[in-house]
C-alpha positions as CSV (number, residue, x, y, z in Angstrom):
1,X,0.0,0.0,0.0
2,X,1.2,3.4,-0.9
3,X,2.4,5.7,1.7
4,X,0.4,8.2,2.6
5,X,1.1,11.7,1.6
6,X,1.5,14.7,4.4
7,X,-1.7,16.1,2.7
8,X,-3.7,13.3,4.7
9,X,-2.8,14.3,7.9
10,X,-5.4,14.6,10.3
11,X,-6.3,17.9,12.0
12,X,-4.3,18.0,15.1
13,X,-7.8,19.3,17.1
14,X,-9.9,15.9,16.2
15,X,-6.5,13.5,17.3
16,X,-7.1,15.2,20.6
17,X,-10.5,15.0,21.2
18,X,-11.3,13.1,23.9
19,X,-14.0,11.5,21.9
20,X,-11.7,10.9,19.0
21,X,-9.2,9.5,21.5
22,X,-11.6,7.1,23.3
23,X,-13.4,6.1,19.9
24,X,-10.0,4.8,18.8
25,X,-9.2,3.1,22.1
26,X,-12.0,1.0,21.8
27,X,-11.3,0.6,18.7
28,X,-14.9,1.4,17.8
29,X,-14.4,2.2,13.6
30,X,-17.4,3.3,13.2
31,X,-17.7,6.2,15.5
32,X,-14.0,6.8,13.9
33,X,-15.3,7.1,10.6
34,X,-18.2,8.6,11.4
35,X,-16.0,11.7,13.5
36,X,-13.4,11.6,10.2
37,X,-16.8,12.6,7.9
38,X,-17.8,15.4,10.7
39,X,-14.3,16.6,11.0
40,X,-12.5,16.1,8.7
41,X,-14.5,16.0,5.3
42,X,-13.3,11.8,5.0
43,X,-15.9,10.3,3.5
44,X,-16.9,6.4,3.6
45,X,-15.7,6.3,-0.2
46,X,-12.4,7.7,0.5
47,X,-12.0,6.0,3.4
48,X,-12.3,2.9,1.6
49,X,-9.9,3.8,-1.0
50,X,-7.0,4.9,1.7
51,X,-7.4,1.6,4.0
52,X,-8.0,-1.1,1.1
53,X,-11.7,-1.8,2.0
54,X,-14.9,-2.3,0.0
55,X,-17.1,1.2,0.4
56,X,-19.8,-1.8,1.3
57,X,-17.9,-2.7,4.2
58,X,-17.1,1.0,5.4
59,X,-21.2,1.3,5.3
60,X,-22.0,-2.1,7.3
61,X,-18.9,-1.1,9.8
62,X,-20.7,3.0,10.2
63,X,-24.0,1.2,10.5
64,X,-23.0,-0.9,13.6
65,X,-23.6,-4.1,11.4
66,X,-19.8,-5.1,10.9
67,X,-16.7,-5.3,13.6
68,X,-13.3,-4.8,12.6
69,X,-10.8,-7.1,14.2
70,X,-8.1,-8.3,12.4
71,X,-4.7,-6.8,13.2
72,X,-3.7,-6.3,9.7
73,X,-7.1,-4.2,9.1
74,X,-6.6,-2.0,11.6
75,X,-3.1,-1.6,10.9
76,X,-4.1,-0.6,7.1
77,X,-6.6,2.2,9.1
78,X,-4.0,3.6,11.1
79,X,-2.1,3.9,7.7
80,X,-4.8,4.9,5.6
81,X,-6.0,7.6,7.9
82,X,-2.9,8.9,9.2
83,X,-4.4,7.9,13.2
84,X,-1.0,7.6,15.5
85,X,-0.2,3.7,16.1
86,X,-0.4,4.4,19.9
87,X,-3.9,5.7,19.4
88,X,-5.2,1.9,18.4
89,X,-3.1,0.0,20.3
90,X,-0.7,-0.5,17.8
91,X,3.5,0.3,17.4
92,X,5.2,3.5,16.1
93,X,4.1,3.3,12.3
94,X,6.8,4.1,10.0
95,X,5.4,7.3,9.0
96,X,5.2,9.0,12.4
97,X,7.8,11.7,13.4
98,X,10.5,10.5,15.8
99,X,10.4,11.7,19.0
100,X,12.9,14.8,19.5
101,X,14.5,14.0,22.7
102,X,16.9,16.5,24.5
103,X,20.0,15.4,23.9
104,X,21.8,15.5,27.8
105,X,25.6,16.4,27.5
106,X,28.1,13.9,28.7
107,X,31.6,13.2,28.1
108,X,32.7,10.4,25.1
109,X,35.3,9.0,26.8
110,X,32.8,7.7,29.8
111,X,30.1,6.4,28.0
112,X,29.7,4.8,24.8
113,X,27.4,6.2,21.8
114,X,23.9,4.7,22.4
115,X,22.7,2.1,20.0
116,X,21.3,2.4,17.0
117,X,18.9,-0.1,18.1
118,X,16.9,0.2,22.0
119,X,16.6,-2.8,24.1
120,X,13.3,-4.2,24.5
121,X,13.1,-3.8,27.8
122,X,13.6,-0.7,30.2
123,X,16.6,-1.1,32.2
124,X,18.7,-3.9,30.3
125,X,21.7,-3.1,29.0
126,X,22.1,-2.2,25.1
127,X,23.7,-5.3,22.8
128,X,26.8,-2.7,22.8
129,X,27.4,-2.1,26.6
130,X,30.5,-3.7,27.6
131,X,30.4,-6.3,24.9
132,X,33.5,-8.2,25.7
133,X,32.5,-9.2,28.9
134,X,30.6,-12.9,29.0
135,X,29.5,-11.8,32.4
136,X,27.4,-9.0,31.1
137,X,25.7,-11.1,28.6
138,X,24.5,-13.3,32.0
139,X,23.6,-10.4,33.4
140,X,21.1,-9.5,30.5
141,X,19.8,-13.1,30.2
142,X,19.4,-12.8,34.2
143,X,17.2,-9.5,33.7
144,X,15.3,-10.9,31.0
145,X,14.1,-13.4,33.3
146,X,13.0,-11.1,36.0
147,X,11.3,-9.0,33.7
148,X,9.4,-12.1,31.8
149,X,8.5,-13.5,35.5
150,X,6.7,-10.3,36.8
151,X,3.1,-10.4,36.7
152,X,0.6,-8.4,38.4
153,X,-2.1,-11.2,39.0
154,X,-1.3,-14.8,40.7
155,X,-3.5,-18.3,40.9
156,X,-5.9,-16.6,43.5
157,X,-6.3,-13.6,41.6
158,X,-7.8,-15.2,38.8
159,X,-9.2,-18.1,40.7
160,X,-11.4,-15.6,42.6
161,X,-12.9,-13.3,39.9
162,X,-13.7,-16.9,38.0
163,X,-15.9,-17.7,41.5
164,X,-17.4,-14.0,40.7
165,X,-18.1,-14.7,37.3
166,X,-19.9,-17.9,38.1
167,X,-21.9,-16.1,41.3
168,X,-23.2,-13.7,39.0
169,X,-24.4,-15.3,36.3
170,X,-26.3,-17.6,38.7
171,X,-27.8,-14.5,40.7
172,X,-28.5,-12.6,37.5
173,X,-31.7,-15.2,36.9
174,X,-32.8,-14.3,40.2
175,X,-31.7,-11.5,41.6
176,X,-33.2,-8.0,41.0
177,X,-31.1,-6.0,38.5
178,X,-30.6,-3.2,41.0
179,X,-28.5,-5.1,43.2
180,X,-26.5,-6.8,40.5
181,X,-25.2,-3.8,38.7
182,X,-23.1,-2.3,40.9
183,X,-21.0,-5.3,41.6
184,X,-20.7,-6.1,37.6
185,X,-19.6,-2.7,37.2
186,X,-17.2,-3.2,40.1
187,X,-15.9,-6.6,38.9
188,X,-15.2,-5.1,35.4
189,X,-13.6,-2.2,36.9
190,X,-11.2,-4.8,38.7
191,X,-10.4,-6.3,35.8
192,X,-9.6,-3.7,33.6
193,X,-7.2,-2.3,36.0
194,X,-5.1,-5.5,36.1
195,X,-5.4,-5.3,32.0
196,X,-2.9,-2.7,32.2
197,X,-0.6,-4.0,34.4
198,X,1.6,-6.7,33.1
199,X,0.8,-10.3,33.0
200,X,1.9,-13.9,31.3
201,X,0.4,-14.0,28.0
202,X,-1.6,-16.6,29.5
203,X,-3.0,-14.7,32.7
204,X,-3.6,-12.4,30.5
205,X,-6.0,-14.3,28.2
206,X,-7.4,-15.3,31.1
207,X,-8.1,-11.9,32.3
208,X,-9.6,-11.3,28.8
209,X,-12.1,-14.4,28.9
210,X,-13.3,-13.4,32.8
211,X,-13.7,-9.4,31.2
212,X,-15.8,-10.6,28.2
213,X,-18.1,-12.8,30.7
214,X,-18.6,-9.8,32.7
215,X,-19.2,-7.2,29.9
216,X,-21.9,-10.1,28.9
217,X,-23.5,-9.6,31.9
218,X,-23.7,-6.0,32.0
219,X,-24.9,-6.4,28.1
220,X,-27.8,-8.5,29.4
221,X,-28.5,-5.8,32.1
222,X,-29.1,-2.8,29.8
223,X,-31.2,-5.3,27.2
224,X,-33.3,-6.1,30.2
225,X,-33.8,-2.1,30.9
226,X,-34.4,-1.3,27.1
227,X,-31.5,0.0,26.6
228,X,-30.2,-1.3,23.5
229,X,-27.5,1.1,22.7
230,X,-25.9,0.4,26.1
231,X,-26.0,-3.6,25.4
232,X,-24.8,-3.2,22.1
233,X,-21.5,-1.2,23.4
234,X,-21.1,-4.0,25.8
235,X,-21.5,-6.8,23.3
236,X,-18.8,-5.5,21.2
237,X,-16.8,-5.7,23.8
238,X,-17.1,-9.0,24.4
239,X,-16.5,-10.1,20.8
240,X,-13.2,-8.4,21.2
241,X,-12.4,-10.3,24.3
242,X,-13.3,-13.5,22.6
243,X,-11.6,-12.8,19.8
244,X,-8.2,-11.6,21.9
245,X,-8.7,-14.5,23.9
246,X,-9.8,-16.9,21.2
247,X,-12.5,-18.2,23.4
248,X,-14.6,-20.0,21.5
249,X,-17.5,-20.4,23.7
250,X,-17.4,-16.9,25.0
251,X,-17.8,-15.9,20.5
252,X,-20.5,-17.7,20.1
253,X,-22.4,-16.6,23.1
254,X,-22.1,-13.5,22.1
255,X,-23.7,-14.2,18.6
256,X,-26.4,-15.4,20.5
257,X,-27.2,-12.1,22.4
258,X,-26.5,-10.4,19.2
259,X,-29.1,-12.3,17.9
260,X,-31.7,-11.9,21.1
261,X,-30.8,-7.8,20.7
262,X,-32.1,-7.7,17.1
263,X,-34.9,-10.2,17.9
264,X,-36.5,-7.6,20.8
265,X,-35.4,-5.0,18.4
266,X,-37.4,-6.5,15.6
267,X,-35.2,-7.4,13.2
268,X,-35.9,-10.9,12.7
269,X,-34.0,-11.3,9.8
270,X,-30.8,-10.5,11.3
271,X,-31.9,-12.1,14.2
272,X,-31.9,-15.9,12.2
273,X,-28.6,-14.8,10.3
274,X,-26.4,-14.1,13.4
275,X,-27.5,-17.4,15.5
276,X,-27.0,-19.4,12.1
277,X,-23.6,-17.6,11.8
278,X,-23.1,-18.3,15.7
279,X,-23.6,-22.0,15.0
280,X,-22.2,-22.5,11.4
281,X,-19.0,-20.2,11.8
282,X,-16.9,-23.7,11.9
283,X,-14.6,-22.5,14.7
284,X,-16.0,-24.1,17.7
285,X,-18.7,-23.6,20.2
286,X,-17.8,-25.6,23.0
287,X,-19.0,-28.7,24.5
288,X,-22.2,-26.9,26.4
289,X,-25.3,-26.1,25.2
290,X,-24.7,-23.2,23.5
291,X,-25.6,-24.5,19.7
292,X,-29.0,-25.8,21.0
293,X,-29.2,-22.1,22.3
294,X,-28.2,-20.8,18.7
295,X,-30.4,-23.4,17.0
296,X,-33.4,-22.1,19.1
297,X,-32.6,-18.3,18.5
298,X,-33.0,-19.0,15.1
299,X,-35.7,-21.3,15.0
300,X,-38.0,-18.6,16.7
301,X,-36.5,-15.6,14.8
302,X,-36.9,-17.3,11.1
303,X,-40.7,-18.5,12.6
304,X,-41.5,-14.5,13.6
305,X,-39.6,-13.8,10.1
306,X,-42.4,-15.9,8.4
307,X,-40.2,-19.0,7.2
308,X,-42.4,-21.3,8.5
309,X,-40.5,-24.1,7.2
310,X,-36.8,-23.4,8.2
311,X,-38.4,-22.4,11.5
312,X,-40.2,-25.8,12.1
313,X,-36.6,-27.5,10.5
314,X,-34.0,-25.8,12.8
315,X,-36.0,-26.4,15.6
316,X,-35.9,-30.2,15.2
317,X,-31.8,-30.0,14.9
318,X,-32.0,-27.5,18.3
319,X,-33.6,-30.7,19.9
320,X,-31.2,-32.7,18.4
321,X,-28.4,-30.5,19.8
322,X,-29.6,-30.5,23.2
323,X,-29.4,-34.4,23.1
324,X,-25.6,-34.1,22.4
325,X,-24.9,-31.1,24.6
326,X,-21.9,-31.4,27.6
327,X,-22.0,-29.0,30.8
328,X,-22.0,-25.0,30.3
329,X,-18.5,-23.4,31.1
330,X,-21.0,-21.0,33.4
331,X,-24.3,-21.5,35.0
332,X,-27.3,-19.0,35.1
333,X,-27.8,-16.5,32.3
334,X,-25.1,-18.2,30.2
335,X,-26.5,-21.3,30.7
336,X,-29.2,-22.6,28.3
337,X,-31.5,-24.9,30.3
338,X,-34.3,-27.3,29.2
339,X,-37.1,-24.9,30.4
340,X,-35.8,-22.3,28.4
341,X,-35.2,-24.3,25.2
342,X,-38.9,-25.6,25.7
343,X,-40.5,-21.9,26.1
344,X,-38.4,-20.6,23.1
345,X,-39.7,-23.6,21.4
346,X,-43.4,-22.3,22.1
347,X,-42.9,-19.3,21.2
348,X,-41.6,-20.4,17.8
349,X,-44.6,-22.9,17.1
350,X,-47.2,-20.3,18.1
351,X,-45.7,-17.9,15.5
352,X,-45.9,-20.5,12.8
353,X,-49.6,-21.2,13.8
354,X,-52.1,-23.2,13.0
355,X,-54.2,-25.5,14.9
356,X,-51.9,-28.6,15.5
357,X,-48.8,-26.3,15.8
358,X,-50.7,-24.1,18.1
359,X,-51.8,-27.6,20.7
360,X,-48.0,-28.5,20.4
361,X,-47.1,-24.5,21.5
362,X,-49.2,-25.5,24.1
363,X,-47.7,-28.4,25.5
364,X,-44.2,-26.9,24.8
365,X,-45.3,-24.1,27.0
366,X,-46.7,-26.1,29.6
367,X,-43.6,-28.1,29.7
368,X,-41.8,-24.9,30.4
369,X,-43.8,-23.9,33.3
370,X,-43.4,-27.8,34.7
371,X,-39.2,-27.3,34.8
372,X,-39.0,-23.9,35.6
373,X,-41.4,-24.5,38.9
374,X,-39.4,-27.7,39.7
375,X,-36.3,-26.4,39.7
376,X,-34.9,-25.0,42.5
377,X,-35.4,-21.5,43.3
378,X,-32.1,-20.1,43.2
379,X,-32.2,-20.7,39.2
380,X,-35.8,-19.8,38.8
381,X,-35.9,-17.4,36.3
382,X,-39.1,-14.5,36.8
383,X,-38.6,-13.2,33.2
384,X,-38.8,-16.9,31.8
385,X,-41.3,-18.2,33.4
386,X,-43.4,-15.0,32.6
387,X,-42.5,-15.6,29.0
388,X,-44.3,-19.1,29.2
389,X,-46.9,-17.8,30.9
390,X,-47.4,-15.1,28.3
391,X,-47.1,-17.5,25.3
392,X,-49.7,-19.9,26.7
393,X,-52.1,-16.9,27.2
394,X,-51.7,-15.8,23.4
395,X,-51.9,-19.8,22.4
396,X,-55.4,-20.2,24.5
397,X,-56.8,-16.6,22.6
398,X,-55.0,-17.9,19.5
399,X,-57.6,-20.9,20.3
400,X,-60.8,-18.6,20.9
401,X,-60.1,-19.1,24.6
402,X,-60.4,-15.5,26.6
403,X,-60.9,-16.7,29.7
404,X,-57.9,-19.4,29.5
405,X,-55.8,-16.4,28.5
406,X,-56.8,-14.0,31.0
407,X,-56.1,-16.9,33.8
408,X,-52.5,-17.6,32.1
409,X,-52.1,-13.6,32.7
410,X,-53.2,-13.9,36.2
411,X,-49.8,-15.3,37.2
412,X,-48.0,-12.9,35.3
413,X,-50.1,-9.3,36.6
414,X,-48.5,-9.9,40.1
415,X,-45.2,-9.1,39.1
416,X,-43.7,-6.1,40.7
417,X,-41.8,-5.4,37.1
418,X,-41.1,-6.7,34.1
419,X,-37.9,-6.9,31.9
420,X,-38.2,-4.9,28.5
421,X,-38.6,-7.8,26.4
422,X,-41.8,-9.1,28.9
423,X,-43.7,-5.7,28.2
424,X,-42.9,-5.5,24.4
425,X,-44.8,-9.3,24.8
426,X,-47.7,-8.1,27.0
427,X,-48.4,-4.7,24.6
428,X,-48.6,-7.2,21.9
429,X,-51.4,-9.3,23.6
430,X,-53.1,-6.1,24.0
431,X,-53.0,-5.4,20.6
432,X,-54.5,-8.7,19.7
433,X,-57.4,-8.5,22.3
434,X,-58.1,-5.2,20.4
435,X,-58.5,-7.1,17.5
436,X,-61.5,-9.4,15.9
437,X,-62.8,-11.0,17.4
438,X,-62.4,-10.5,21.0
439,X,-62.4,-6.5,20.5
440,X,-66.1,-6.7,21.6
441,X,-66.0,-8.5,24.4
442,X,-66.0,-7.3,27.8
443,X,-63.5,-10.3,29.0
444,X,-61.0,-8.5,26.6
445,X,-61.4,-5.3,27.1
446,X,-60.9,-5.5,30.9
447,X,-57.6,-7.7,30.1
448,X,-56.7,-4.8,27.7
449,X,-57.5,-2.4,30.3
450,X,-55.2,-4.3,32.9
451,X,-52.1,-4.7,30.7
452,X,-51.9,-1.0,30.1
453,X,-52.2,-0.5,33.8
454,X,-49.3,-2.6,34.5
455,X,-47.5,-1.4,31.1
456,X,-47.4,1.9,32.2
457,X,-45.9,1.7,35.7
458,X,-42.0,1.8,36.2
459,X,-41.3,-1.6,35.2
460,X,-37.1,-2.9,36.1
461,X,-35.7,0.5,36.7
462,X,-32.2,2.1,36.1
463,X,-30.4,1.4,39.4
464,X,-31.6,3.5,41.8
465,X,-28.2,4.5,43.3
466,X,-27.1,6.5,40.8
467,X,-28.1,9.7,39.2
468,X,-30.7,9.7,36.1
């Protein structure tokens, strides 16, 4: 690639912008490019041309659809673009000005000229410095030891935030958000720090896998809140933890939240296309249950999509998968139990409809209910069981059956809130008792009348500890 010219610079008032500067730290490309259009009049086609990409790429990458990842990418933007290496985590580029140290006086005759080369470590001694003397050579290998041997984390370290990791995915099925965002936030906040400190390449990984966990969890948090934007920042940080890490269990769960997020969002389409890209990728999920998971995301998402028949298809290989499945690396929300494969599963037979597959939604949902009461209570999940609940109401009105539904949302009304995706699901029972032919009837309209009355009030709320 051609070097680029001085004429590319970037203004030295956007490379210091905080914005600018965290944008690139994160290493999120399409804020970047969307500051280098604002700023800097770079626009997607010529930011294409200077880093080597499709302009069809550039779009999906500014539209959020698209992560960039590879080293040599990113590498090719820093070039491209003229962005400091430091600024994206990278080395001095070759086109960046030298430093200009000062230059400290000192006599010749008691210190030799530097090297033309630094050592790669801060206080070793240059290949030059007393080169005749073996000892000085064991004195460098010796240095090089200590310095490959420090490490800011030990056995514990990591052994304890893995024991975090594991109690908070357990309590997150259980446990009101409110309590469980502070100490994700904290745990993160651990982790990071130790990040940048120094570690063996493998602590280091490890740091990376238990960080990706936890930004899952937060990511789950602000989807639960409605707050998409929030869980999609978090999710693309977990896909660059797997991918530092190469954890393969930690990238495909986070295709599968991908897939949830556009699912609530309404984007079914994309929905089916990430947990089929999640499951087909060929790199590895993991021995868990995390394909019957993708399998079952996409089932239900190609079934609200309309594909009846790849819905009804992919949901027989998620039972299949769930037959072959191994223990979860984590419990709780990154789990995938049999409840929860059993209510997605009624949920996807209700959208494709009809009589016999509305009496199997039934007993799908009904099955649901059945594990998730039986289970214990610690990994009782209120949102899932709600979503059951909810499916067999819209199954028994699907049937002509008011007052079955209204008894099914009996046991969901006493909830003191709901997650966002529960109230997108009750809103859309409301607008089908509005419809024919229940709109006339009184049964409806008083079910109408009490899902906007438990619609409207404060459902999970922001944790209340912190300011609005």
């Amino acid at each position: 690639m051609p070097e680029p010219s001085r004429s590319k610079e970037l203004p030295v008032s956007l490379l210091t912008d905080p914005v600018m500067i965290e944008a690139c730290r994160a290493r999120d490309f399409g804020r970047v490019f969307q500051l280098l259009k604002a700023r800097a009049g770079i626009y997607p086609s010529m930011i294409a041309r200077r880093c080597d990409l499709t302009p069809s790429r550039v779009g999906e990458v500014i539209a959020g659809r698209r992560q960039l990842l590879h080293m040599d990418v990113i590498e090719r933007i820093s070039d491209g673009l003229r962005i400091p290496g430091h600024m994206l985590g990278l080395a001095r580029r070759s086109w960046e000005t030298p430093p200009n140290p000062t230059v400290m006086p000192r006599e010749p005759a008691e210190e030799p000229a530097p090297s033309a080369v630094e050592p790669p470590i801060a206080g070793l001694p240059g290949a030059d410095e007393d080169a005749r003397s073996p000892a000085a050579d064991t004195e460098l290998s010796a240095r090089l030891a200590r310095h490959a041997a420090e490490t800011n984390v030990n056995t514990l370290v990591l052994e304890q935030f893995d024991a975090d990791v594991d109690r908070l995915a357990r309590d997150f099925v259980s446990r009101p958000l409110p309590l469980l965002i502070p100490e994700i936030r904290t745990a993160q906040g651990g982790v990071f720090q130790l990040l940048g400190g120094r570690q063996h390449p493998s602590q280091t990984r490890h740091l990376y896998v238990i960080a990706g966990w936890l930004s899952g969890l937060a990511a789950h948090a602000s989807l639960d809140l409605g707050d998409r934007s929030a869980a999609t920042t978090h999710v693309r940080t977990v896909v660059q933890c797997a991918e530092i890490s190469e954890h393969s269990p930690l990238r495909a769960w986070a295709r599968s939240f991908q897939s949830l997020a556009a699912y609530w969002a309404g984007d079914y389409r994309r929905a089916g296309d990430l947990a089929q890209a999640g499951h087909s990728e060929g790199r590895g999920t993991g021995t868990g249950t995390i394909k019957a998971r993708l399998l079952s995301l996409e089932a239900r998402a190609r079934a609200a999509e309309g594909d009846n028949h790849s819905a009804l298809r992919v949901l027989a290989l998620a039972h299949e998968a769930r037959g072959d499945a191994g223990p979860d690396e984590l419990p709780g929300v990154f789990s995938f139990p049999e409840a929860k494969q059993w209510a997605y599963a009624g949920t996807t037979l209700l959208a494709v409809g009809g009589d016999k597959q509305i009496r199997h939604a039934i007993s799908a949902s009904n099955r649901a209910v059945e594990l998730y009461q039986a289970g214990p209570e610690g990994d009782r999940s209120p949102g899932d069981l709600q979503a059951a609940h909810l499916d067999l109401a819209t199954a028994y009105l699907a049937s002509g059956d008011v007052e079955g539904a209204g008894a099914k949302l009996s046991e969901v009304f006493g909830a003191e809130g709901y997650t966002a995706s529960i109230t997108i699901r009750l809103r859309n029972l409301a607008a089908l008792l509005g419809s024919e032919p229940y709109r006339g009837a009184q049964s409806a309209v008083d079910l109408r009348a009490h899902i906007h009355e438990v619609t409207v009030r404060p459902a999970l709320a922001s944790n209340p500890t912190e300011p609005r």
